[in-house]
N, C-alpha and C positions, 0 to 999 in steps of 0.2 A: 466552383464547388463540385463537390464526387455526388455520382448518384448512389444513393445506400443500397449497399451490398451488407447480406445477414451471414452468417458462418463462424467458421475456427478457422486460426490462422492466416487471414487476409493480410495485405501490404499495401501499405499507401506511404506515397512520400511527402514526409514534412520537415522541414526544414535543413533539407540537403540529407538527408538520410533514409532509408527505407522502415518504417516502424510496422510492426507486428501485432496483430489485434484481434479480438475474438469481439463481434458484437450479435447477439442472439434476443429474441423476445418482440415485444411491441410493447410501446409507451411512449406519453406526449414529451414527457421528461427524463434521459436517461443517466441511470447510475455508472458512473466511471469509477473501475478499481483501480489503484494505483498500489502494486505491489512493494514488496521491501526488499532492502539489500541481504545480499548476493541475490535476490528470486529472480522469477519472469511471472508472466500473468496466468502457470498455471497453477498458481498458488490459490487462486480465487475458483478454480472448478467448482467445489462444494459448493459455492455460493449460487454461481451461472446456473447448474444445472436444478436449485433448489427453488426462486426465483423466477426461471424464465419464462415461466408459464404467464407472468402477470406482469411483467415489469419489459423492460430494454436495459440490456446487460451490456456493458463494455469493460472490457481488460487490455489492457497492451501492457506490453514490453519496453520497458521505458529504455533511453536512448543509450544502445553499447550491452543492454543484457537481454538474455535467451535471442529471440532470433532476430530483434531489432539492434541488428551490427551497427557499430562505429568504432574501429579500428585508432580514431585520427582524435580526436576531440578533447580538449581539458573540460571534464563535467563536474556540473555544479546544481546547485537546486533552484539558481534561477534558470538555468540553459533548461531544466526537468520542467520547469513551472510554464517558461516560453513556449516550449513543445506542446505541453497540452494547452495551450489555449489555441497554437496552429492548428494541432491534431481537432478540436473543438470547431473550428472556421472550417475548415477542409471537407469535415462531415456536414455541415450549416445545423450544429447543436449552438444555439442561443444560450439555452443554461443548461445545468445537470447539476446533479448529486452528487458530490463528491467521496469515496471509501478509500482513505489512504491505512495503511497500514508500516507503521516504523517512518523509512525512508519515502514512502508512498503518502505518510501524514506529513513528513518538513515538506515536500512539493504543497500537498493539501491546502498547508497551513501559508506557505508562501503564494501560490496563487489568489487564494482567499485575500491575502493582504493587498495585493497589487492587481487582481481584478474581481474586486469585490461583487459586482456588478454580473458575473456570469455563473454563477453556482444560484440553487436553491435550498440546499444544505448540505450539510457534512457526518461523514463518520468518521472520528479519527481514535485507529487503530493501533493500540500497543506502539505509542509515538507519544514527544514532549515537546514543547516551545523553546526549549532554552538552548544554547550552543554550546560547542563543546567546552570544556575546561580546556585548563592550560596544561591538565597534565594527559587529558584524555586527546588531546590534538596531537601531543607529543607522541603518545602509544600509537596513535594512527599511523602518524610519519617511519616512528620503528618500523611498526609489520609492513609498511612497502617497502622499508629497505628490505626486510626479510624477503618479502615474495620477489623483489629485483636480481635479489642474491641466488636464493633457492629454490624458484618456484610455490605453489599458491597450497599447494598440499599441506602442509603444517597451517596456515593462516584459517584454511577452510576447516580444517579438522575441529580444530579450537573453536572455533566461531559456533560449529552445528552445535558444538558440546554445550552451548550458553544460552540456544536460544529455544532449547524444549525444557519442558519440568522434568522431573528426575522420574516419574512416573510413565511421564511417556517414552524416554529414553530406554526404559526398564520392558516396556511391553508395547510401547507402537513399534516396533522395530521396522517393518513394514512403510510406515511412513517416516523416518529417521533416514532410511535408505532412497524414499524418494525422493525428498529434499537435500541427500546429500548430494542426487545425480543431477538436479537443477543448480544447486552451486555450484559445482565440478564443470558444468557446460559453459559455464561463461568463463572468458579468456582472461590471463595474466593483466592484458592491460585491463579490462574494463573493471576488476575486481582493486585494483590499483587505484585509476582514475573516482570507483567509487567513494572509496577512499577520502580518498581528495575531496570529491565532494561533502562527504558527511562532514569533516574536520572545517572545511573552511565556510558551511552556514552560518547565516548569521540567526540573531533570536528571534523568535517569533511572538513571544510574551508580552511584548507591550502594545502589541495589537488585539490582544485577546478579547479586552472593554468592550471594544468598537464590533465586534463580531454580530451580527442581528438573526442570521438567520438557525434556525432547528440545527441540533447540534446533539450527536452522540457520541459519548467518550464509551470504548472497551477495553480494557485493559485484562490479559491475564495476572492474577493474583500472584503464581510465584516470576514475575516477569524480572528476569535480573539486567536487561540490555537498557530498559526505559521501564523503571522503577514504578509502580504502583501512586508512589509519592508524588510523581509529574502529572499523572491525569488526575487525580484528585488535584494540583492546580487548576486544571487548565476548566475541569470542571467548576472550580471556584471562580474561576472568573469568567466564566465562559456563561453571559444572563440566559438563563433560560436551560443550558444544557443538562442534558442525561448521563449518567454515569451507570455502567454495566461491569461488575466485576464477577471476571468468570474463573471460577474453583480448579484446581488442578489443570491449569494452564502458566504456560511460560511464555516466551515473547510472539509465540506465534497460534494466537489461541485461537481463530479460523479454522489454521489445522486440525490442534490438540484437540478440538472440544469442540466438532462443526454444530452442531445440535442444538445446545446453549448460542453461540453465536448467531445462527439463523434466529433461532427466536429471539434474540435480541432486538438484529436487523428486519424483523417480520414487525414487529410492535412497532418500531421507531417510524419505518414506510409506511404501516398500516393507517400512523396516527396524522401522516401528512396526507395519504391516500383517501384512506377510506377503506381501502383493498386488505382483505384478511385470505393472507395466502395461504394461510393453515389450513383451514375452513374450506377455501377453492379445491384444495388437495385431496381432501379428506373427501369431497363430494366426489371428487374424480373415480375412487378407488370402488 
């Protein structure tokens, strides 16, 4: 087992690979972010640095994006879901929270399923149970032909275009730019390979019943990548779970709309806590 080291950008190796991680704060129980495709873990800043005060933050790099390389590998979201329960052993984390968001909630949701036993609950982020279609598997396989053909610049472009509201696109420009230099950093294959992964998950829906523990669904309202429609399932079947829809957000509503999402993520901890981070803050100041 590693002795816990606190920071940004540490490296530890799990499972033949070097993985990239930010773990900041103190807590018995820590929150693990699980970022989305094309990102890396500094997709979750606003959160780490909103939190740290009362909680243990963890973010990584899942396997092949931002600085947790792999060049070599065919990925999947079982290979994503294996790593983090390594990445979990490695540190000697027994359970955690889990906050996936998109591609960060199919690991989420896939872990959950196959190690049910190591999580204390979930936020799943602007993310659905179901797999792809038969025509959305197809559009995948395209755009790797495209990015094999021509490089990833057209593939990425399109993509930023779809995953902010039109609002934000229109006046965050600031962060439109940031996120387009975290897509742009990861490499032809790993953008490829993700690919791949997304297209060939399988569903996670008929696990949904069996789910027991605390459970937050967020979804942005205008989200067009994972439709409004899907978390309102996963809500409906998910006993017990929370649903938070947040206003003039698109599929990446952390970003769009940190504010709202923190207070989402402040109640949902508070109410397994006890800990009212607002409140701690407020006293600080």
């Amino acid at each position: 087992m590693e002795t816990a080291t606190k920071g940004y950008n540490l490296t530890i190796n799990v499972n033949n690979f070097n993985l990239s991680y930010d773990d900041v704060g103190e807590g018995s129980i820590p929150i693990i972010f699980l970022h989305g495709f094309p990102f890396d873990k500094t997709m979750w800043q606003g959160q780490l640095d909103f939190f740290k005060s009362s909680y243990r933050l963890i973010a990584y790099d899942s396997r092949g994006f931002g600085k947790s390389t792999d060049e070599e590998s065919v990925l999947s979201i079982d290979m994503f879901a294996d790593d983090l329960i390594t990445f979990m052993d490695t540190l000697n984390i027994d359970k955690a929270i889990l906050c996936g968001l998109s591609m960060g909630g199919f690991i989420t949701l896939n872990a959950m399923k196959r190690y049910p036993n190591r999580f204390e609950a979930m936020i799943l982020c602007d993310t659905q149970c179901i797999s792809d279609t038969p025509e959305t598997k197809v559009k995948r396989y395209e755009n790797i032909q495209e990015i094999e053909a021509n490089g990833v610049s057209n593939y990425n472009e399109g993509f930023l275009k779809t995953v902010f509201h039109k609002d934000s696109l229109a006046n965050k420009t600031d962060l439109v730019k940031q996120l387009r230099d975290v897509v742009f950093y990861n490499s032809q294959h790993v953008i490829s390979q993700g690919l791949v992964a997304l297209g060939g998950r399988l569903e996670t829906c008929s696990c949904l019943s069996e789910i027991r523990i605390p459970t937050l669904i967020i979804c942005g309202k205008g989200d067009l990548v994972t439709p409004l429609e899907q978390s309102k399932f996963m809500n409906k079947n998910i006993k017990g779970s929370i649903l938070k829809v947040i206003e003039n957000a698109g599929h990446v509503s952390n970003l769009e709309q940190p504010k709202e999402f923190n207070k989402h993520l402040e109640e949902f901890l508070t109410s397994l806590s006890g800990i009212n981070v607002f409140s701690l803050i407020e006293n600080q100041k």
